[in-house]
Legacy VTK file of the C-alpha trace (Angstrom):
# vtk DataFile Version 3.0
C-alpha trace
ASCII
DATASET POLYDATA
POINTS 166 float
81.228 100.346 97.204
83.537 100.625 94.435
85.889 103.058 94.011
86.003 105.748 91.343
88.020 105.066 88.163
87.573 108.907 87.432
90.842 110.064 86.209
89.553 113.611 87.064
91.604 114.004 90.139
94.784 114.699 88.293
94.311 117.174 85.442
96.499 120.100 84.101
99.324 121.251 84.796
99.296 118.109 87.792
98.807 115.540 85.414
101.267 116.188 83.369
104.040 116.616 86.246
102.988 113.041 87.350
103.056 112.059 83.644
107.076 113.138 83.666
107.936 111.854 87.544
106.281 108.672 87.043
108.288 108.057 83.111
111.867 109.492 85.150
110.848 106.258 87.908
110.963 103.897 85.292
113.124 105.429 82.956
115.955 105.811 85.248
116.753 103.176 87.286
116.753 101.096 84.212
119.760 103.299 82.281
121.797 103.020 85.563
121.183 99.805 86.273
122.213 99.021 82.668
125.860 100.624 83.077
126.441 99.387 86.702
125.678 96.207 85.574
127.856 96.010 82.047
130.659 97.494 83.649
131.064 96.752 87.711
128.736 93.673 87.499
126.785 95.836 90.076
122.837 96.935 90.596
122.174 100.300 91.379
120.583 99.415 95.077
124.585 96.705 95.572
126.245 99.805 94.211
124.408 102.646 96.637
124.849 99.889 99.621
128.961 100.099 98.714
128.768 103.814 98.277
127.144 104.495 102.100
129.418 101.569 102.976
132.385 103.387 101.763
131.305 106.950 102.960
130.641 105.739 106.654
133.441 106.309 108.862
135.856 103.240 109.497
133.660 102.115 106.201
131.453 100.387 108.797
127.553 100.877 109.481
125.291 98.710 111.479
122.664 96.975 108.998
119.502 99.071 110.596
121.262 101.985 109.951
122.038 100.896 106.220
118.749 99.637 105.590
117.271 103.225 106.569
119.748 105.024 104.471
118.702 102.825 101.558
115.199 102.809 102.465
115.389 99.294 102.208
113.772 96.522 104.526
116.300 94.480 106.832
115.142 91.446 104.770
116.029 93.363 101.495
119.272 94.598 102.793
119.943 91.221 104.454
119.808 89.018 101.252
121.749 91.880 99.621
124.740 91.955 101.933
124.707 88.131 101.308
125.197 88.353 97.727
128.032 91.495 98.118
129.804 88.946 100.712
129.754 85.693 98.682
131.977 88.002 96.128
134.313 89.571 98.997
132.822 93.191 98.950
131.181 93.280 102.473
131.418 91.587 105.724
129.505 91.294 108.425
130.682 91.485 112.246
128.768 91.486 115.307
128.468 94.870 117.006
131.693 94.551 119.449
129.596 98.213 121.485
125.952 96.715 121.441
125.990 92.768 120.540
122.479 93.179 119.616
123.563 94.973 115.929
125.376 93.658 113.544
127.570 95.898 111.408
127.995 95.677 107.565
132.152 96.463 106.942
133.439 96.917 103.122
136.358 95.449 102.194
139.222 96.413 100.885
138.596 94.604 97.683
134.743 96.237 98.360
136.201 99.485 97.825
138.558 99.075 95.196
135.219 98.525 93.717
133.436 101.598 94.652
136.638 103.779 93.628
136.238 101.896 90.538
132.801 101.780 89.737
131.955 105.732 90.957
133.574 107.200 88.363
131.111 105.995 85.000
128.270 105.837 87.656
128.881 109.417 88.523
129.340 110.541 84.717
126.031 108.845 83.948
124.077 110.776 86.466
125.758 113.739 85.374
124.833 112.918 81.580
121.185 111.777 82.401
119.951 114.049 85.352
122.074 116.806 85.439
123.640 117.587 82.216
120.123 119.855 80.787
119.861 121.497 83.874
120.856 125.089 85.151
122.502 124.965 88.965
119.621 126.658 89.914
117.267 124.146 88.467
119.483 121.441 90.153
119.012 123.051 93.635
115.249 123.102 93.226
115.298 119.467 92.086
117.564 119.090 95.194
114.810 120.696 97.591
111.605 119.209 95.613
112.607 115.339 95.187
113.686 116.167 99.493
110.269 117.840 100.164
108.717 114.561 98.340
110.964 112.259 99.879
110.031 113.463 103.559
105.966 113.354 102.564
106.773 110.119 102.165
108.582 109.023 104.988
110.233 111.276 107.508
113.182 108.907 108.504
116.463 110.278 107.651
117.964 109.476 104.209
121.528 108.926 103.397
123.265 112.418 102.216
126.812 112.719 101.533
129.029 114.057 104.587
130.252 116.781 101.589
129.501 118.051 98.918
129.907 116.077 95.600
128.625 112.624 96.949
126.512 109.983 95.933
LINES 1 167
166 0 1 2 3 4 5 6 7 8 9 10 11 12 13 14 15 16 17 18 19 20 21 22 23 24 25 26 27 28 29 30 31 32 33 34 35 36 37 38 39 40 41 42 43 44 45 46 47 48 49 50 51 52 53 54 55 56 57 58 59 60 61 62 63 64 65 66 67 68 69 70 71 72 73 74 75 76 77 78 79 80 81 82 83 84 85 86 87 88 89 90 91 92 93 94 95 96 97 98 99 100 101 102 103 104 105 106 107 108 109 110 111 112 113 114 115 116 117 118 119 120 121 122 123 124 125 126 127 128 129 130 131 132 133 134 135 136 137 138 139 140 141 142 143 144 145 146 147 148 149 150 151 152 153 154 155 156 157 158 159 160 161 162 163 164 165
């Protein structure tokens, strides 16, 4: 049986949510690609990978727990960490507490990065997500995109130990 090509299941007040969630998913990730890229040489996933990296305590996380944060496949994350430690960023050391993890560390030269690359990153966001919205409106885009997020998939995300993170 074939299915349906109805377009009657989305209609309203629906449809045209979808319409603006699924032009911000293609919209956005392009922009901040764009700046990481002109100015820290860096793609948004690299740049959120350095940013958990440099938020973890002892800037050290093992890779499975990366790879959830970044709701990224070990294979994705793997190939990734191999590009970030060909330049010096990352490093990767067996787990010294359970030798069957490895751990991703940043480097020094990894975060000299981040501290330099947050900044425009950060003021982009602002600009592009934040900037035409009230602080409530920002709290229920906080709880929506969360409520989506976990419909999704109910593994924990990566949220910033304080306020004012990534």
């Amino acid at each position: 049986m074939t299915p349906s090509l109805d377009p009657s299941g989305l209609s309203g007040d629906r449809l045209a949510a979808w319409a603006s969630i699924a032009t911000l998913l293609e919209r956005l990730p392009a922009a901040l690609d764009a700046q990481l890229q002109r100015d820290s040489g860096l793609t948004h996933y690299e740049h959120g990978l350095l940013f958990a990296l440099d938020s973890a305590p002892g800037r050290t996380l093992r890779m499975s727990v990366l790879a959830g944060y970044a709701s990224s496949t070990l294979s994705r994350l793997s190939r990734a960490i191999s590009r970030l430690e060909k330049k010096g960023w990352v490093r990767r050391e067996v787990d010294p507490a359970d030798g069957r993890f490895t751990l991703a560390i940043l480097t020094h030269t990894g975060h000299a990065l981040v501290a330099a690359s947050t900044p425009a990153h950060h003021a982009l966001v602002e600009e592009l997500v934040f900037g035409s919205l009230t602080a409530a409106q920002v709290r229920q885009l906080a709880a929506i995109s969360g409520r989506i997020a976990t419909t999704i998939d109910s593994a924990p995300a990566w949220a910033p130990s304080t306020a004012g993170g990534e």
